[in-house]
C-alpha positions in Angstrom: -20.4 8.9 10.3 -23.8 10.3 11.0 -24.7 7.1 12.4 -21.5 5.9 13.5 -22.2 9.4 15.4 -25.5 8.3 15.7 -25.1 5.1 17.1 -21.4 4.8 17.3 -21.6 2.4 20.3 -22.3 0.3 18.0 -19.2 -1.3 17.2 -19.1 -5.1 17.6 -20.6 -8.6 16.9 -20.6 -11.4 14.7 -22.1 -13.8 12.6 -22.9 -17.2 12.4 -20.6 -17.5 8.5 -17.1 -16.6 8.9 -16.1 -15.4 5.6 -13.0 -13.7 4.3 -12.1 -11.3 1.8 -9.2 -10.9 -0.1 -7.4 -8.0 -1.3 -8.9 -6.9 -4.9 -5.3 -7.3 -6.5 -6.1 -11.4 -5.5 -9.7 -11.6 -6.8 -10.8 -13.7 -10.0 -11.4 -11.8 -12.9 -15.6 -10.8 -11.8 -18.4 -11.5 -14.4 -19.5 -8.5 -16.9 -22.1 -6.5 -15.3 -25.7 -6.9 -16.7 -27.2 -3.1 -17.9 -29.0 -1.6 -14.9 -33.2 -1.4 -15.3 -34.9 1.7 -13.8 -38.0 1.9 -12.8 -40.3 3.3 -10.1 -38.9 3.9 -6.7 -40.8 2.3 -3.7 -41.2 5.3 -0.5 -43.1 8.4 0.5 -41.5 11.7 0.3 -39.0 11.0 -3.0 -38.8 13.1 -6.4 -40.7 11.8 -8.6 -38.4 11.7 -11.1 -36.2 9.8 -8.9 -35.5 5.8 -10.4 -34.5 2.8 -9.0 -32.7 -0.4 -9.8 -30.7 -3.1 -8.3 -27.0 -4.6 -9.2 -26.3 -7.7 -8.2 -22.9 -8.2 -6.6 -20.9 -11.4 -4.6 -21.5 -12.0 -1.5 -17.8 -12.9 -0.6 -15.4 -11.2 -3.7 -12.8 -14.4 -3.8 -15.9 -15.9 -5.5 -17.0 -13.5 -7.8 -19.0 -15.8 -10.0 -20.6 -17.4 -6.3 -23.6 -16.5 -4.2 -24.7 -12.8 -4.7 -26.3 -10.0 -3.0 -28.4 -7.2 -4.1 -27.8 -3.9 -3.8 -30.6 -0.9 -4.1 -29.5 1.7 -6.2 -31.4 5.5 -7.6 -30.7 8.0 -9.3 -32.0 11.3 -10.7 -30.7 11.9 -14.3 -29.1 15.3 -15.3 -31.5 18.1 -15.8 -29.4 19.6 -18.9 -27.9 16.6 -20.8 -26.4 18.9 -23.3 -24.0 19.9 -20.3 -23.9 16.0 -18.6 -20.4 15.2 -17.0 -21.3 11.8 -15.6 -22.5 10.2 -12.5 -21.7 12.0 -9.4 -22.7 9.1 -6.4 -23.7 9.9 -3.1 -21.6 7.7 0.0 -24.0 8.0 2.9 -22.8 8.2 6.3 -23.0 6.2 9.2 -21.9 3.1 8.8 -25.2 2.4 8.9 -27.3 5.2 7.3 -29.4 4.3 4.2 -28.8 6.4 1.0 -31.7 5.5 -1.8 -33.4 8.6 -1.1 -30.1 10.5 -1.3 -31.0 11.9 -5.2 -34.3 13.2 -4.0 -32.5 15.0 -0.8 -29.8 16.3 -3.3 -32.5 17.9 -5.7 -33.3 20.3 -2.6 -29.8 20.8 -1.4 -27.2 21.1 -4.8 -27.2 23.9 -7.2 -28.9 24.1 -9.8 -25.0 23.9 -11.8 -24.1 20.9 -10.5 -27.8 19.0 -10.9 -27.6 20.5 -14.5 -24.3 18.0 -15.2 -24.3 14.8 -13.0 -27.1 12.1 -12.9 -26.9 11.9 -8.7 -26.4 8.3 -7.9 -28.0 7.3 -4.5 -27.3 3.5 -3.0 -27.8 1.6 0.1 -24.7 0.0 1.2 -24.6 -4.1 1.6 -26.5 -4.8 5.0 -28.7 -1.8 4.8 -32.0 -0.5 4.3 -32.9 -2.8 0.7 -29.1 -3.8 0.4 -29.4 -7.1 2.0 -30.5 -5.8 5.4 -28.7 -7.3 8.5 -30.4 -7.7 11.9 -29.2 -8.8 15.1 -32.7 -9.1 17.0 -31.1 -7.1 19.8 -33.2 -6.3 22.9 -35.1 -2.9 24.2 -32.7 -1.9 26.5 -29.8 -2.5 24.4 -31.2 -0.1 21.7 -30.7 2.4 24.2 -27.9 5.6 23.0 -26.8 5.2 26.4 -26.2 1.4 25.9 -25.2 1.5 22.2 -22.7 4.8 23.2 -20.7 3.3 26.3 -21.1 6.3 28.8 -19.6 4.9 32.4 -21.6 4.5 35.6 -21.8 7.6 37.7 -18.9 6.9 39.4 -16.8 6.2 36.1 -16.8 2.3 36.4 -16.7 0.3 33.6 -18.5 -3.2 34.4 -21.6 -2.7 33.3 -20.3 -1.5 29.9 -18.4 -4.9 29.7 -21.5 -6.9 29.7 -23.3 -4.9 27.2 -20.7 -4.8 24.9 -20.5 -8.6 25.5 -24.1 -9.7 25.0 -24.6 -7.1 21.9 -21.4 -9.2 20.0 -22.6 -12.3 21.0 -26.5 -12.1 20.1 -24.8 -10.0 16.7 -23.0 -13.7 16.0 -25.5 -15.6 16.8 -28.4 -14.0 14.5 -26.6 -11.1 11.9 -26.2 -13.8 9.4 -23.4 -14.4 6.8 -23.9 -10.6 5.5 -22.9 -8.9 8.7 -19.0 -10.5 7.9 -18.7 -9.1 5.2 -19.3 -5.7 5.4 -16.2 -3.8 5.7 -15.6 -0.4 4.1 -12.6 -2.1 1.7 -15.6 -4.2 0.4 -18.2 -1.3 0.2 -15.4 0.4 -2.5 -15.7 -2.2 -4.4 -19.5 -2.8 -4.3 -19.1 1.0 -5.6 -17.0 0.0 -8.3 -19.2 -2.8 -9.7 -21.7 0.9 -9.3 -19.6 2.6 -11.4 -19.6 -0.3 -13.8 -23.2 -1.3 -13.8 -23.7 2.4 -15.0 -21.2 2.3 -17.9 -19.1 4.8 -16.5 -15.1 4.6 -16.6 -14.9 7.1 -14.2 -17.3 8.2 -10.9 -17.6 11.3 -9.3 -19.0 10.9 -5.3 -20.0 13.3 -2.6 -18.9 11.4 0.6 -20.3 12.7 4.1 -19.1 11.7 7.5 -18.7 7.9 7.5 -19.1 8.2 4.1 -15.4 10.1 3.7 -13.9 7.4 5.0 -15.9 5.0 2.2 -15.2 7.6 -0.6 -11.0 7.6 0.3 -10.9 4.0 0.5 -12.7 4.1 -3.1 -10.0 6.6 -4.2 -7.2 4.7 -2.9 -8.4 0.8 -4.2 -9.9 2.1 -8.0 -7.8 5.9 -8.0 -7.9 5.3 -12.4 -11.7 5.2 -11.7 -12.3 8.2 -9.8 -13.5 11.6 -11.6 -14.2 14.4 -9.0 -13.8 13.9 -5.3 -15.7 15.3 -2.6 -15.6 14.7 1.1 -17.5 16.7 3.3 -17.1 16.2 7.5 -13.6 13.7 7.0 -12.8 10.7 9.6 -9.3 10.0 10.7 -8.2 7.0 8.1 -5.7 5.8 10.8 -5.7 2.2 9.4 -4.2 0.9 12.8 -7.7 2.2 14.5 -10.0 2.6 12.1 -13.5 3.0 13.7 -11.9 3.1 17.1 -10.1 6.2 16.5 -13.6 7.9 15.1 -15.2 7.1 18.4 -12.3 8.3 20.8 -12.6 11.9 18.3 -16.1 12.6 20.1 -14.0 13.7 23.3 -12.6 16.6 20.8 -15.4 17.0 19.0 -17.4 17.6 21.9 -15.1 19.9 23.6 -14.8 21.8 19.9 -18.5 22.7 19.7 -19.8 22.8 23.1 -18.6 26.8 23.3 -20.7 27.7 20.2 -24.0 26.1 22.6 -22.4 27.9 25.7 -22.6 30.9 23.5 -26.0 30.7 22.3 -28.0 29.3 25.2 -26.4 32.4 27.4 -27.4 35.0 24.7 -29.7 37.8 26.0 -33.2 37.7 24.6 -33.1 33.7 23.4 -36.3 32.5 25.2 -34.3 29.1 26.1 -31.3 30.9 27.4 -30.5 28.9 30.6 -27.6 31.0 32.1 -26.1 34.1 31.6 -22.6 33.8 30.5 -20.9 30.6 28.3 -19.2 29.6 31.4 -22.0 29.1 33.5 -23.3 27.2 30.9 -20.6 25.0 31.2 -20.8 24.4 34.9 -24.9 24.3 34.5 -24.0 21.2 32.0 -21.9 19.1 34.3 -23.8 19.9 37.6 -26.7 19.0 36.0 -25.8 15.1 35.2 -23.6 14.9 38.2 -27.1 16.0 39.9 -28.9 13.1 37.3 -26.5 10.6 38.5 -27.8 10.6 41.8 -31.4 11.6 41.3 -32.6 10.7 38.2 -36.3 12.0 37.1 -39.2 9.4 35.6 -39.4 10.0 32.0 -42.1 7.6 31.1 -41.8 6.3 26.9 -37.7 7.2 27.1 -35.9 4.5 26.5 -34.2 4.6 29.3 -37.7 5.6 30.9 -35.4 8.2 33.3 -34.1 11.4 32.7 -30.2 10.4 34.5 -26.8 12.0 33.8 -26.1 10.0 31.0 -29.5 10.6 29.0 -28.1 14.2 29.3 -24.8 13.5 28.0 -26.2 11.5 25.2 -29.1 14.3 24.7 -25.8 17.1 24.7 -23.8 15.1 22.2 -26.5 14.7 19.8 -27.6 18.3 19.9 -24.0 19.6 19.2 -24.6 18.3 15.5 -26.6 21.4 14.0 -26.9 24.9 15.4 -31.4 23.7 14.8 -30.9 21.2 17.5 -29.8 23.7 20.5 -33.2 24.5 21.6 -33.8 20.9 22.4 -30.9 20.3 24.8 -31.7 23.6 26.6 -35.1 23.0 26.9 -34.1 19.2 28.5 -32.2 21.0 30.8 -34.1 24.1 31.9 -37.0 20.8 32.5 -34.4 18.9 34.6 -34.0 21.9 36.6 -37.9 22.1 36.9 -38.7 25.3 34.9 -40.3 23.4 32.1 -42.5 20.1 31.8 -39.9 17.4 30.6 -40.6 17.1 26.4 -42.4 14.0 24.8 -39.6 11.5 24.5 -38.3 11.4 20.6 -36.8 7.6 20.8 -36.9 6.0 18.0 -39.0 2.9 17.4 -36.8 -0.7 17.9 -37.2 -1.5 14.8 -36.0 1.4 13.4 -32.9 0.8 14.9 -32.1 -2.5 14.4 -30.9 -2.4 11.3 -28.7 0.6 11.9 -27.1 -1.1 15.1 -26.7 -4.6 12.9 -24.8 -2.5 10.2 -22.5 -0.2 12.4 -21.4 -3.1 14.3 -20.5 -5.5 11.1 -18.8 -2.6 9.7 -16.5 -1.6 12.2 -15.9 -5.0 13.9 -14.9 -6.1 9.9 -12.7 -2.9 9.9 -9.9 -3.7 12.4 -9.5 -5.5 15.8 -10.7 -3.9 18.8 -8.0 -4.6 21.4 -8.4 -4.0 24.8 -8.0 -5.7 28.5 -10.5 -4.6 31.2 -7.9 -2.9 33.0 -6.5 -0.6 30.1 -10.2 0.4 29.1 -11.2 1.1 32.7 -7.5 3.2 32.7 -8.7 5.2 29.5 -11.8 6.0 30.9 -10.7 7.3 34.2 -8.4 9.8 32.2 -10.3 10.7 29.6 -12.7 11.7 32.6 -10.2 14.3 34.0 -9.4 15.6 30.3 -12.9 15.8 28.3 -15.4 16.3 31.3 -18.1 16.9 28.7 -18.0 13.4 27.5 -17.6 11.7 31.0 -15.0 8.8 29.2 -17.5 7.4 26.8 -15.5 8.1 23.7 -12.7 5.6 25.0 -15.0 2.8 26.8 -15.4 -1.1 25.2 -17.5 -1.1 22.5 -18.8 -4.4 21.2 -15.7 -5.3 18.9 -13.8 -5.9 22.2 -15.5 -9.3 21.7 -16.2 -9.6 18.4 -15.4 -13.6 17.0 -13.5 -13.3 13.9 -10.4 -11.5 12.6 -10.8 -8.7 10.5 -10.4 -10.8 6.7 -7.5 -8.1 5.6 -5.7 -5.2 6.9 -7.7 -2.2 6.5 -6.9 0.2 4.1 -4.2 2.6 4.6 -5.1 6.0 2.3 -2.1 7.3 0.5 -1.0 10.0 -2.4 -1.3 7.7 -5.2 -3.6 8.8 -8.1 -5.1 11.9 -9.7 -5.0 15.0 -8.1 -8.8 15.3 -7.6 -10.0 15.0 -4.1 -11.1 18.0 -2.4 -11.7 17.5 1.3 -14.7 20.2 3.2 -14.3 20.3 7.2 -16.3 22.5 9.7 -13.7 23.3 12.4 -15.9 22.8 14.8 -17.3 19.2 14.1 -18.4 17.1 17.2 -18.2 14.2 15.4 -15.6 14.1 13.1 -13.3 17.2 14.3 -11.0 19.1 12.4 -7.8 17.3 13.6 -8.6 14.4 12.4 -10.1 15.8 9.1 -6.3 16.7 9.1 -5.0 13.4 8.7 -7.0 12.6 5.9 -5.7 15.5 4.6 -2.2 14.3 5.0 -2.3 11.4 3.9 -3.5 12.0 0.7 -0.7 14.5 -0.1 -0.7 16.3 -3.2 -4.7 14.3 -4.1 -6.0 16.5 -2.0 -7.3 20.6 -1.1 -8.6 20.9 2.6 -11.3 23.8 2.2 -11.8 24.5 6.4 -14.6 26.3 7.5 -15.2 28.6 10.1 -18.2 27.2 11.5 -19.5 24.3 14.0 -22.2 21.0 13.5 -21.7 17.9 11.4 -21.5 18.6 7.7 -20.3 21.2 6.1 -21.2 21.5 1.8 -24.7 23.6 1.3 -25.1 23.0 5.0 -24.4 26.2 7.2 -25.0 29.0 4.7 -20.9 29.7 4.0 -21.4 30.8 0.9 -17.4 30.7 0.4 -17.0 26.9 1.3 -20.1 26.2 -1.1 -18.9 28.4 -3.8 -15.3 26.6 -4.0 -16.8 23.1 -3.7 -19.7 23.9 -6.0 -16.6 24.9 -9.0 -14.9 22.0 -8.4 -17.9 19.5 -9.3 -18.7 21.7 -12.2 -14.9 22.6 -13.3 -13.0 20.7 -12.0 -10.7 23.1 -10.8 -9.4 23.0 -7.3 -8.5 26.0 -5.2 -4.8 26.1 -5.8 -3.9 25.8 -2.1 -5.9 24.8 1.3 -8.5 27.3 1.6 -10.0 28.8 4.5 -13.5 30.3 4.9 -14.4 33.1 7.4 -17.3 32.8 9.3 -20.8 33.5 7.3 -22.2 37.2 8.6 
């Protein structure tokens, strides 16, 4: 979920083509795949050995032999073919997040083993990046993190949250187009399937991350005689009953979780951006600080909000939880709101850049599941999520878009279960703001005796060759290149 915990707000909307989706046990027998062609990859900043190709796939799977899609795919070919396992592919996070460029980013981030033994398989799912990109032509302010995350009015009411969540479903109907329906994470597996046969292999390894652990057990679960070796690294809850909704309402955890290891750093002695001098005056700093923005918000010309408020803060605190790197930012935002420093150049990203990632989010979650939910039972959630997870101010459990999103969901989501090969292993900071360790936990559960939970002790969003823990890496690292499992749930000290 780096995007859904990047722009998780973005849960909702529509399109103008309602289509459904059956379940794969109902769907026509699909038409051979045609032998993948790779050539030169498009981009700045890629390996250049890195290749790309398309496979085409349907649009809507009860017609297989119908319209079709295209979906960008890469690659990077093993570096020692004498030792060549397979394909290991690469489930980017989000929903949202483009992977093309996933082989080039794992050429500088896996060992040398495991690069030596898998071609790394890179692919932008349906609806992004060159997958048959979505758009919902949303406007300025409603690119906003403070729009697209629902963070409450200062005084914790909901009504403006109601609107936006409102307009951002209906404009996504009116102009996402007949992709945006049919990209749900049961459908991404098996566009990863038609993958795994336009590559000729029986069998795929994949290295899921956030959102992507979700994807990658929903893979397992639809194609398990298909799967090779399983990694999932930073794991959502796979409640099917909330899906997406459940992965938002975690960020009140999450938050909570990792704040202490920023209270901790930002009060050391000697850190030039230390802003108090104890972790629990951080703490207080923090909250007194957007209470204080709430009412007296500072001109932040080129922000989008253009004001520094209490929610900016919030948003600005959430985001910096992810990686121990982005701590200097959020202190350095709050030692400027507190007048000791000029406020920074504002880092939003350009519209455009986010339109696409907004567009995606929103058809994948709203495709997911329902998003019940009366005005009065939100505006109760938020209240008391207030009182219990201060740090995140009710946001996790306000509307999101999917409140009043058109269509039905085409089939039940997913539920994950034991059933098939015991070769999953599942890689969990304990401290993850954005998909925390309890419901990592769940995953865990319920894929039973499929699964090893490797936990380690550290914070941030992602957790293989990520943080330095050279005992999380180590075990993960064996099992792509063995295969073997550690024989129970591990656990992994802190790195010193």
């Amino acid at each position: 979920m780096r995007n859904l915990h990047r722009t998780a707000a973005l849960v909702a909307a529509g399109a103008v083509l309602a289509l459904t989706v059956p379940s794969a046990a109902a769907a026509p027998r699909p038409a051979p795949p045609v032998p993948l062609e790779w050539g030169s990859c498009a981009g700045t900043g890629l390996d250049p050995h890195q290749q790309c190709s398309t496979v085409s796939v349907p649009l809507d799977y009860r017609a297989p032999r119908g319209p079709k899609i295209t979906l960008a795919v890469s690659r990077l070919t093993a570096a020692r073919p004498e030792l060549r396992r397979g394909a290991l592919l690469m489930i980017p996070g989000g929903p949202g997040n483009p992977g093309l460029g996933g082989p080039s980013s794992a050429a500088k981030r896996l060992p040398q083993s495991v690069l030596d033994r898998y071609d790394v398989i890179g692919f932008d799912p349906r609806g992004v990046g060159q997958s048959a990109p979505v758009d919902c032509g949303l406007a300025h302010d409603d690119l906003s993190m403070t729009k697209l995350r629902p963070w409450p009015a200062p005084d914790g009411t909901i009504t403006d949250n109601l609107a936006t969540a409102r307009r951002i479903a209906e404009t996504c109907a009116r102009n996402g187009g007949p992709v945006i329906r049919t990209m749900s994470t049961a459908n991404e597996a098996r566009d990863i399937d038609r993958i795994r046969q336009a590559l000729g292999e029986q069998r795929l390894s994949a290295w899921g991350e956030s959102y992507g652990t979700y994807a990658g057990a929903v893979y397992a679960t639809m194609f398990p005689q298909h799967t090779d070796r399983i990694v999932l690294d930073s794991n959502d809850n796979p409640d099917p009953s909330r899906v997406g909704r459940g992965w938002m309402a975690g960020f009140d955890t999450g938050a909570e979780d990792r704040f202490p290891d920023f209270a901790a750093w930002a009060s050391a002695p000697g850190n030039p951006d230390r802003v108090a001098e104890s972790p629990q005056a951080v703490r207080a700093l923090y909250l007194d600080l957007a209470a204080r923005l709430d009412r007296q918000p500072i001109p932040w010309p080129g922000a989008n909000p253009a004001t520094l408020n209490g929610n900016v803060l919030r948003e600005a605190m959430l985001e910096s939880l992810y990686a121990d790197a982005k701590f200097p930012a959020l202190a350095q935002l709050i030692l400027a709101a507190q007048g000791t420093r000029p406020l920074p150049l504002p880092s939003t990203p350009p519209d455009q850049a986010l339109q696409n990632t907004v567009a995606a989010a929103v058809g994948t979650f709203c495709d997911d599941v329902a998003w019940p939910g009366s005005a009065t039972d939100l505006a109760r959630a938020v209240a008391a999520d207030r009182v219990t997870h201060p740090l995140t101010a009710g946001m996790p459990v306000n509307v999101m878009p999917c409140t009043f999103w058109p269509y039905p969901p085409a089939e039940p989501a997913v539920r994950v279960t034991p059933d098939g090969p015991s070769n999953v292993v599942l890689v969990q900071n304990l401290r993850d703001p954005a998909t925390p360790y309890t419901g990592a936990l769940k995953l865990r559960q319920a894929f039973g005796n499929r699964a090893r939970m490797i936990a380690v002790d550290s914070g941030g969003h992602d957790a293989y060759r990520a943080n330095g823990n050279a005992c999380g890496d180590s075990l993960v690292t064996n099992f792509l290149v063995t295969g073997r499992r550690p024989a129970r749930d591990a656990f992994c000290p802190a790195r010193r």
